[in-house]
mmCIF file as gemmi writes it, N, C-alpha and C atoms, coordinates in Angstrom:
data_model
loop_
_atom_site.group_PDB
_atom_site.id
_atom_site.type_symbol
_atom_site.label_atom_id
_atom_site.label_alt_id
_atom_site.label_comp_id
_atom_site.label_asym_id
_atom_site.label_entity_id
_atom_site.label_seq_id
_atom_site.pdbx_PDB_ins_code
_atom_site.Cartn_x
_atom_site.Cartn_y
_atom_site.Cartn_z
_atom_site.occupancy
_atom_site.B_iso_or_equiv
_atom_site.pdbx_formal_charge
_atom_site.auth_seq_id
_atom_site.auth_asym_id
_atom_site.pdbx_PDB_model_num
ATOM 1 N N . UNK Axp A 1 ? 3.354 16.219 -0.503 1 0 ? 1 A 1
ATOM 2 C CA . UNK Axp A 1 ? 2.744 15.684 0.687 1 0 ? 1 A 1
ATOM 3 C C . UNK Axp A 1 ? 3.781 15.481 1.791 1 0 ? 1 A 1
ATOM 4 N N . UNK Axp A 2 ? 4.945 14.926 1.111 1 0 ? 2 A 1
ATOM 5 C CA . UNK Axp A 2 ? 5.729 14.926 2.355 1 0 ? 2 A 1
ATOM 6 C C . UNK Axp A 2 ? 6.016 16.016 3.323 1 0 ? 2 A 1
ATOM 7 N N . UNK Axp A 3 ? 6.713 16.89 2.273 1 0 ? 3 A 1
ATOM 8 C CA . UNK Axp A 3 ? 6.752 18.256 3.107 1 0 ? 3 A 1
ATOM 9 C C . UNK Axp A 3 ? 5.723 19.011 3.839 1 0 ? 3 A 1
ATOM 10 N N . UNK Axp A 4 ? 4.631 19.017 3.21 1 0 ? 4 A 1
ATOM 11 C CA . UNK Axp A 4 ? 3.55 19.077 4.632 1 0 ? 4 A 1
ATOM 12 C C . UNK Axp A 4 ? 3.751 18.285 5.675 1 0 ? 4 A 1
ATOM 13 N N . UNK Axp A 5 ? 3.674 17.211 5.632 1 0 ? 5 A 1
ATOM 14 C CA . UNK Axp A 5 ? 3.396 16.038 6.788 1 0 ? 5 A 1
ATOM 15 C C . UNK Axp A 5 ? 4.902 16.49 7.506 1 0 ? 5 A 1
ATOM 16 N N . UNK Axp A 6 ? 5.881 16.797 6.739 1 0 ? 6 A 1
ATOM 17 C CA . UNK Axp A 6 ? 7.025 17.388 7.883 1 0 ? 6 A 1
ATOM 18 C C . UNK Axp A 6 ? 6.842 18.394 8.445 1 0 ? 6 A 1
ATOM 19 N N . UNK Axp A 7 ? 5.831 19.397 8.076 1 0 ? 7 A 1
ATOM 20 C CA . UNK Axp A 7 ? 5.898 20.687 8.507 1 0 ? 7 A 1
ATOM 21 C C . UNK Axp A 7 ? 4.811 20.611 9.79 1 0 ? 7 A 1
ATOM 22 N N . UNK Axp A 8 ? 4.319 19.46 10.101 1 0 ? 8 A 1
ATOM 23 C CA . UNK Axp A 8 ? 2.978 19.376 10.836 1 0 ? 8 A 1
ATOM 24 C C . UNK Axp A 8 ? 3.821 18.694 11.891 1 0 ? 8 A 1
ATOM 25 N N . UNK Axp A 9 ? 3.624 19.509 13.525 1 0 ? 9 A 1
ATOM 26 C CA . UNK Axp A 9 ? 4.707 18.685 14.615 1 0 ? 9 A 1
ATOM 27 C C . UNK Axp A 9 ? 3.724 17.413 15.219 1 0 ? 9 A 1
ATOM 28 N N . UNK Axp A 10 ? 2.302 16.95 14.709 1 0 ? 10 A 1
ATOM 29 C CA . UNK Axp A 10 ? 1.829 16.188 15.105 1 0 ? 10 A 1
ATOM 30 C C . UNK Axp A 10 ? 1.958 14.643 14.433 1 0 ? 10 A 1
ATOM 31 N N . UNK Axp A 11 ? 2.483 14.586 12.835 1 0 ? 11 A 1
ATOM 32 C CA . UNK Axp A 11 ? 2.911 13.968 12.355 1 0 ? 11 A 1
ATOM 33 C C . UNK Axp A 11 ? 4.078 12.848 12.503 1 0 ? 11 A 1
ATOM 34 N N . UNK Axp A 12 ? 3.257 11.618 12.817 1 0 ? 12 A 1
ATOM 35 C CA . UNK Axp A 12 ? 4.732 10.9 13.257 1 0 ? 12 A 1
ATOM 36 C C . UNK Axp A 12 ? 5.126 9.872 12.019 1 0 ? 12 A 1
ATOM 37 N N . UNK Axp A 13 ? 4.44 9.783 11.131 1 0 ? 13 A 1
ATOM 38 C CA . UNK Axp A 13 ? 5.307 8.875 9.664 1 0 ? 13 A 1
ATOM 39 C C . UNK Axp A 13 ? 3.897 8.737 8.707 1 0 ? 13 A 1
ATOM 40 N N . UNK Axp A 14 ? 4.206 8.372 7.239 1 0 ? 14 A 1
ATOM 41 C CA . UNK Axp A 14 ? 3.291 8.892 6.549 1 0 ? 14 A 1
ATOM 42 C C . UNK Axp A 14 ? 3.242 7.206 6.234 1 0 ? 14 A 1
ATOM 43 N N . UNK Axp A 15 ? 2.224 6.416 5.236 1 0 ? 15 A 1
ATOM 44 C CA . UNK Axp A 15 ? 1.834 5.495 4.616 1 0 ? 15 A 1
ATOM 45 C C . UNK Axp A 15 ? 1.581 4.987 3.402 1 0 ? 15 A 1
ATOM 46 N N . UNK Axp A 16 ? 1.791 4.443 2.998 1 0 ? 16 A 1
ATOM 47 C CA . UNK Axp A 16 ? 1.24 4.107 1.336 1 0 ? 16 A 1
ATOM 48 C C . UNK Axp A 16 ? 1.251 2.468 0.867 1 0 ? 16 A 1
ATOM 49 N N . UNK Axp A 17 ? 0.173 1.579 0.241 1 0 ? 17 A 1
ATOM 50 C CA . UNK Axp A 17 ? 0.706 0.581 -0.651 1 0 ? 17 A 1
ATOM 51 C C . UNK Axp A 17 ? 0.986 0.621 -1.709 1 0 ? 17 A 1
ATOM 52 N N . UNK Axp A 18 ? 1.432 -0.398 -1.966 1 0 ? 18 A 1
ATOM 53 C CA . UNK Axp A 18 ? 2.165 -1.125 -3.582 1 0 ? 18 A 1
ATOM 54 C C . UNK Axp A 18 ? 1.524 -1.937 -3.233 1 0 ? 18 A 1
ATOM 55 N N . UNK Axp A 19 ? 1.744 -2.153 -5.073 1 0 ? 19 A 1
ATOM 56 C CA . UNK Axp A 19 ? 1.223 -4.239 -5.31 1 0 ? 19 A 1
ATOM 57 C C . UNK Axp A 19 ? 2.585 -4.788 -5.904 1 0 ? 19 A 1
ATOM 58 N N . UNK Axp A 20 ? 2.56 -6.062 -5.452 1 0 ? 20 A 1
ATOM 59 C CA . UNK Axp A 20 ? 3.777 -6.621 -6.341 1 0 ? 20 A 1
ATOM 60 C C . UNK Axp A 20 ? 3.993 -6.837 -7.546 1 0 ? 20 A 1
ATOM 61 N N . UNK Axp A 21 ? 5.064 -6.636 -7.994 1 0 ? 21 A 1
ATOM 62 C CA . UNK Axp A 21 ? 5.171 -6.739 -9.291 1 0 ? 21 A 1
ATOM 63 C C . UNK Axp A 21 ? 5.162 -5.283 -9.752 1 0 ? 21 A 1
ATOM 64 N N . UNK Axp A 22 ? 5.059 -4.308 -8.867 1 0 ? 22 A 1
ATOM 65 C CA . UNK Axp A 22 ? 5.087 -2.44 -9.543 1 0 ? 22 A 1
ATOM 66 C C . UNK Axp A 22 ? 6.654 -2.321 -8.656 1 0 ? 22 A 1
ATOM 67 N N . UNK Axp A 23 ? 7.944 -2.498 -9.814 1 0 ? 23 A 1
ATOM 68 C CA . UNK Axp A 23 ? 8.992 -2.776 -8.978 1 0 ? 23 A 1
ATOM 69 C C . UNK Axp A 23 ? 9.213 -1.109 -9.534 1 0 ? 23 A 1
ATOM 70 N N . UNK Axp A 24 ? 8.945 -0.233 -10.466 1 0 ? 24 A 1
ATOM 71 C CA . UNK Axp A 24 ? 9.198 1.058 -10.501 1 0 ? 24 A 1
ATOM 72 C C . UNK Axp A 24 ? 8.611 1.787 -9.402 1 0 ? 24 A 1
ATOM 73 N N . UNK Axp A 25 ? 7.339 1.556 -8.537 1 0 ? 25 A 1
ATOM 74 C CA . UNK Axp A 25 ? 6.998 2.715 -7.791 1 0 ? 25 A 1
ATOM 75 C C . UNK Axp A 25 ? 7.931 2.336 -6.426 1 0 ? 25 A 1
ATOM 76 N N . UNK Axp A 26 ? 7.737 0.825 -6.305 1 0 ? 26 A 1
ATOM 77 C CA . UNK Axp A 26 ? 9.169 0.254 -4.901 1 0 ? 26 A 1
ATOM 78 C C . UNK Axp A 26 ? 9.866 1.523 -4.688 1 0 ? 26 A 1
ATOM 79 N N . UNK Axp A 27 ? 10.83 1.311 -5.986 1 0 ? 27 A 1
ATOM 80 C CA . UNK Axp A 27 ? 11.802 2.181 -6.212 1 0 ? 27 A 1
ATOM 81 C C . UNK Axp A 27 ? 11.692 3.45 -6.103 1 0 ? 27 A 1
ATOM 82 N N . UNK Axp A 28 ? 10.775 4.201 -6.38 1 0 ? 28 A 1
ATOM 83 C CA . UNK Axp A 28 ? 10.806 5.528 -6.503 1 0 ? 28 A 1
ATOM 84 C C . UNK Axp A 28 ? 10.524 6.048 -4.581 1 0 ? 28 A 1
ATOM 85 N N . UNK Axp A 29 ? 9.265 4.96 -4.181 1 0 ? 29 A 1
ATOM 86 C CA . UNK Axp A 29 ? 9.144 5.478 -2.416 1 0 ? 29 A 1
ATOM 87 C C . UNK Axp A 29 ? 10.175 4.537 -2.127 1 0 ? 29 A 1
ATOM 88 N N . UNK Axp A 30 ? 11.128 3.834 -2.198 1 0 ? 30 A 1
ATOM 89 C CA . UNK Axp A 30 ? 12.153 3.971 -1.555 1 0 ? 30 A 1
ATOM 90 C C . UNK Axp A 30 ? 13.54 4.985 -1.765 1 0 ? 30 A 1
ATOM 91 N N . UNK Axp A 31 ? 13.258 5.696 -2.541 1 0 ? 31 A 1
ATOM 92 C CA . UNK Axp A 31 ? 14.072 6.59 -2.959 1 0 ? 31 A 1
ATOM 93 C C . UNK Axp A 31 ? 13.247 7.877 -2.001 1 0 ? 31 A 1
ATOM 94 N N . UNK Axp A 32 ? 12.544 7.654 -1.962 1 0 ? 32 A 1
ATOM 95 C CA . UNK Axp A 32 ? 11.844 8.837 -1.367 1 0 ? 32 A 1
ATOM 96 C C . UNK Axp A 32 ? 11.832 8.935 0.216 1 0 ? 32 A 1
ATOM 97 N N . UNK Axp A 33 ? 12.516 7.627 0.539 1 0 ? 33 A 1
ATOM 98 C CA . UNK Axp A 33 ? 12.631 7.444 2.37 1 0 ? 33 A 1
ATOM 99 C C . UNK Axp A 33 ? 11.604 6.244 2.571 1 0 ? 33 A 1
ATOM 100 N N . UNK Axp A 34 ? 10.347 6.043 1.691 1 0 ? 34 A 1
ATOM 101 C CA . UNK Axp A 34 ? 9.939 4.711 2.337 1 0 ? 34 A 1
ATOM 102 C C . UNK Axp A 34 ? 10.915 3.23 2.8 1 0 ? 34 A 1
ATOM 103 N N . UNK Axp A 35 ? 9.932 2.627 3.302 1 0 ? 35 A 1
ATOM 104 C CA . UNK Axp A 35 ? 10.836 1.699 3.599 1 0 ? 35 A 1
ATOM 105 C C . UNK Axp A 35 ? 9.443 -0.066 3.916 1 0 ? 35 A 1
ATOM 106 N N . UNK Axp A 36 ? 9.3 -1.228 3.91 1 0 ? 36 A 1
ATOM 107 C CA . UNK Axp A 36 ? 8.219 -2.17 3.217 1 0 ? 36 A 1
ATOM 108 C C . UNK Axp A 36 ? 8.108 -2.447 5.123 1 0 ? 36 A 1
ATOM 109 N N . UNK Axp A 37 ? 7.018 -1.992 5.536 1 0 ? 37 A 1
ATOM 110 C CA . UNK Axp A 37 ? 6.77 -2.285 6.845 1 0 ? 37 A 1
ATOM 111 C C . UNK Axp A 37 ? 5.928 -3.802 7.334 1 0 ? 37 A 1
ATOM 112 N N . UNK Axp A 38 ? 5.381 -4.14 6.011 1 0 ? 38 A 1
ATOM 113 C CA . UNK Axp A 38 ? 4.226 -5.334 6.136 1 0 ? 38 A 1
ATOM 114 C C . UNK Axp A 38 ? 3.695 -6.109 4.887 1 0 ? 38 A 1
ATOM 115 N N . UNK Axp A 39 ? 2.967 -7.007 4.852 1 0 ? 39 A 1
ATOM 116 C CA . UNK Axp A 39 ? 2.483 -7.779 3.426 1 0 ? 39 A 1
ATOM 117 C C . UNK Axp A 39 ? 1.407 -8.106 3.44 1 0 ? 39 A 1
ATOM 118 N N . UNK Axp A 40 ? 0.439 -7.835 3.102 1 0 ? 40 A 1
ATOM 119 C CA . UNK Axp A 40 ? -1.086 -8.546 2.769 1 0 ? 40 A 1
ATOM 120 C C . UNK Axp A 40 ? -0.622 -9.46 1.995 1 0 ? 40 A 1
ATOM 121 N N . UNK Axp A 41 ? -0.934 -10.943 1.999 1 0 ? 41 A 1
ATOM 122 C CA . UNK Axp A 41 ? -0.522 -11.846 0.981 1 0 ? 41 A 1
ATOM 123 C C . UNK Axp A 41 ? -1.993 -12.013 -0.113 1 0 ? 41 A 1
ATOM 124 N N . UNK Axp A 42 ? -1.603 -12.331 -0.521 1 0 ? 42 A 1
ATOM 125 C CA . UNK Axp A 42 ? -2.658 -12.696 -1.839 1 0 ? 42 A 1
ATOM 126 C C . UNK Axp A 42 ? -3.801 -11.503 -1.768 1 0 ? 42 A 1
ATOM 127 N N . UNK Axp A 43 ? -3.035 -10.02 -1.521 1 0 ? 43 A 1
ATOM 128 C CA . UNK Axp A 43 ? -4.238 -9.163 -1.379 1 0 ? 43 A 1
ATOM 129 C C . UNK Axp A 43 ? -5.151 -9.048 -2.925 1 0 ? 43 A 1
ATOM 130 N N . UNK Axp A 44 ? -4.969 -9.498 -3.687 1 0 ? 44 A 1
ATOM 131 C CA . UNK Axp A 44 ? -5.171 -8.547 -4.816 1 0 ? 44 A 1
ATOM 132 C C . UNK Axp A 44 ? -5.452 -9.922 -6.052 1 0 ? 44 A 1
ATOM 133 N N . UNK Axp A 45 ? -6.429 -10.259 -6.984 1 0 ? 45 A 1
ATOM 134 C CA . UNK Axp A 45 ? -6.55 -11.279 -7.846 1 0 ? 45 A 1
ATOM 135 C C . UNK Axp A 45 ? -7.116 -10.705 -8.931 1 0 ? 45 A 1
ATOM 136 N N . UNK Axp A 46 ? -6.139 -10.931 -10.356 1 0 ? 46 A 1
ATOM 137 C CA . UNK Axp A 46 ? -6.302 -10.541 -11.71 1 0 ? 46 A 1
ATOM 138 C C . UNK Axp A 46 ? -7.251 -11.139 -12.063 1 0 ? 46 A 1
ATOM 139 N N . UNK Axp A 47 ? -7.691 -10.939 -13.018 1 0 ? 47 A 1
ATOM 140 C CA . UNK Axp A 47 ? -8.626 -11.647 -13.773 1 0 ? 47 A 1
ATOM 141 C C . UNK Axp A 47 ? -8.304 -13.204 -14.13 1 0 ? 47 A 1
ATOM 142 N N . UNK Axp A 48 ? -6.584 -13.771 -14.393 1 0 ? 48 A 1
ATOM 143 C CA . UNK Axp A 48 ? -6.29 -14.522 -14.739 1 0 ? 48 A 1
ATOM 144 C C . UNK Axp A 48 ? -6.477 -15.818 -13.564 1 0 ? 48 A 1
ATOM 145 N N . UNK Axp A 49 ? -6.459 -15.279 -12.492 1 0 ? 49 A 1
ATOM 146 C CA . UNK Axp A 49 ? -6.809 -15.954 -11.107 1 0 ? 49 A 1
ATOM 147 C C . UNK Axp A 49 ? -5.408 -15.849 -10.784 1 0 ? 49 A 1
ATOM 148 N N . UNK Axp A 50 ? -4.255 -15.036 -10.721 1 0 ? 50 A 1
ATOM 149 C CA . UNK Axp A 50 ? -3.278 -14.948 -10.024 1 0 ? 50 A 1
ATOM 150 C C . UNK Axp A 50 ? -3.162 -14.308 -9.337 1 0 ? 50 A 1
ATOM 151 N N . UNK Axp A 51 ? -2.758 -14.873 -7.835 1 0 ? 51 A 1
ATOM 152 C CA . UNK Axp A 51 ? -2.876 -13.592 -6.686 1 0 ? 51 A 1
ATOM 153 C C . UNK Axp A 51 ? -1.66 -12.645 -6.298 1 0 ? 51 A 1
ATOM 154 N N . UNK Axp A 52 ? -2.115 -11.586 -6.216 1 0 ? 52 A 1
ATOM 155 C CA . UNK Axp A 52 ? -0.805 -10.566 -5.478 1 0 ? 52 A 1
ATOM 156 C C . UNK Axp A 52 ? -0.427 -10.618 -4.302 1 0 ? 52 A 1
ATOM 157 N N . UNK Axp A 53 ? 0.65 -9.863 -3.609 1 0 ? 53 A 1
ATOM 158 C CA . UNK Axp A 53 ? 0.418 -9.317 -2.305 1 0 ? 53 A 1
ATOM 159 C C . UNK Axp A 53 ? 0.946 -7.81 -2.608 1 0 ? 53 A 1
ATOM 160 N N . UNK Axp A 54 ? -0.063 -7.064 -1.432 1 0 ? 54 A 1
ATOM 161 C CA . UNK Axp A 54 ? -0.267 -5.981 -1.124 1 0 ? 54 A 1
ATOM 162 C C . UNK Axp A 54 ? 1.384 -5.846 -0.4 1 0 ? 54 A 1
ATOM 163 N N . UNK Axp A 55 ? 1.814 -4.983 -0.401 1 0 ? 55 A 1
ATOM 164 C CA . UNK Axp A 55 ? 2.872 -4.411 0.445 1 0 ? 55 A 1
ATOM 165 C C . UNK Axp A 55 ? 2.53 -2.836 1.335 1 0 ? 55 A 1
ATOM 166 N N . UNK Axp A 56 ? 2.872 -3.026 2.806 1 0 ? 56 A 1
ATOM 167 C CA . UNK Axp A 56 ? 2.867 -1.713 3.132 1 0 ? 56 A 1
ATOM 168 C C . UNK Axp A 56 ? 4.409 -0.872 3.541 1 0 ? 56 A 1
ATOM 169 N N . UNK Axp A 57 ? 4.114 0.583 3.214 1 0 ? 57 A 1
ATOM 170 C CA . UNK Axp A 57 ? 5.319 0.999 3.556 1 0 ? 57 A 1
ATOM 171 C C . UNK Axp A 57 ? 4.79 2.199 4.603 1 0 ? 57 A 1
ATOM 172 N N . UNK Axp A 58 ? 6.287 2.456 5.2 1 0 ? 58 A 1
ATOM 173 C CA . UNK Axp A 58 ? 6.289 3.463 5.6 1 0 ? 58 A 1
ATOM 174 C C . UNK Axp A 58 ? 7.701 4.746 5.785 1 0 ? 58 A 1
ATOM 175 N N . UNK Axp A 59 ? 7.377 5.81 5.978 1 0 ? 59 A 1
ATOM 176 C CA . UNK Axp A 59 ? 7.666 6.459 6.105 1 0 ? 59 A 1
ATOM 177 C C . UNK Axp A 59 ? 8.19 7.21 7.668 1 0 ? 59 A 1
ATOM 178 N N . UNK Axp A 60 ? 9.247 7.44 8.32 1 0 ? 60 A 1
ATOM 179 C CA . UNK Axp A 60 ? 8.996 7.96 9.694 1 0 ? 60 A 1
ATOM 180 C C . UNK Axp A 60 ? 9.211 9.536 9.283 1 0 ? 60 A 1
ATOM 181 N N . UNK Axp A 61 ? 8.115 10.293 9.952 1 0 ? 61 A 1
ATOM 182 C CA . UNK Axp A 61 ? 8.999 11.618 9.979 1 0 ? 61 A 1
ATOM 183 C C . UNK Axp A 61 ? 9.189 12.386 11.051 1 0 ? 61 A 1
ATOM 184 N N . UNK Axp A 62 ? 8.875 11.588 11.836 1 0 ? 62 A 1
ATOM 185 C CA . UNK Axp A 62 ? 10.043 11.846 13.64 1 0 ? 62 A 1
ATOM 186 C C . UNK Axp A 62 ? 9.817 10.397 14.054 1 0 ? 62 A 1
């Protein structure tokens, strides 16, 4: 996906969330050029009643 979205000159940065606590995918889109642009707080509630936050990232690709 990336490399499309680079190959497209209308493309100005790509998007994705995480939830907290997924500290392997962090890692992998920040390895990949993401970078944590924003936070939904308590986006997200387990069954146990503990809440998450959503994280957004991004990507620039101009």
């Amino acid at each position: 996906m990336i490399s499309i979205a680079e190959s497209k000159p209308d493309v100005l940065q790509m998007e994705l969330d995480y939830i907290e606590g997924n500290d392997r995918a962090r890692r992998l889109y920040e390895k990949m050029g993401f970078c944590v642009a924003g936070v939904h707080p308590d986006a997200i509630r387990l069954k146990d009643g503990t809440l998450l936050n959503e994280y957004l990232m991004i990507k620039k690709i101009r």
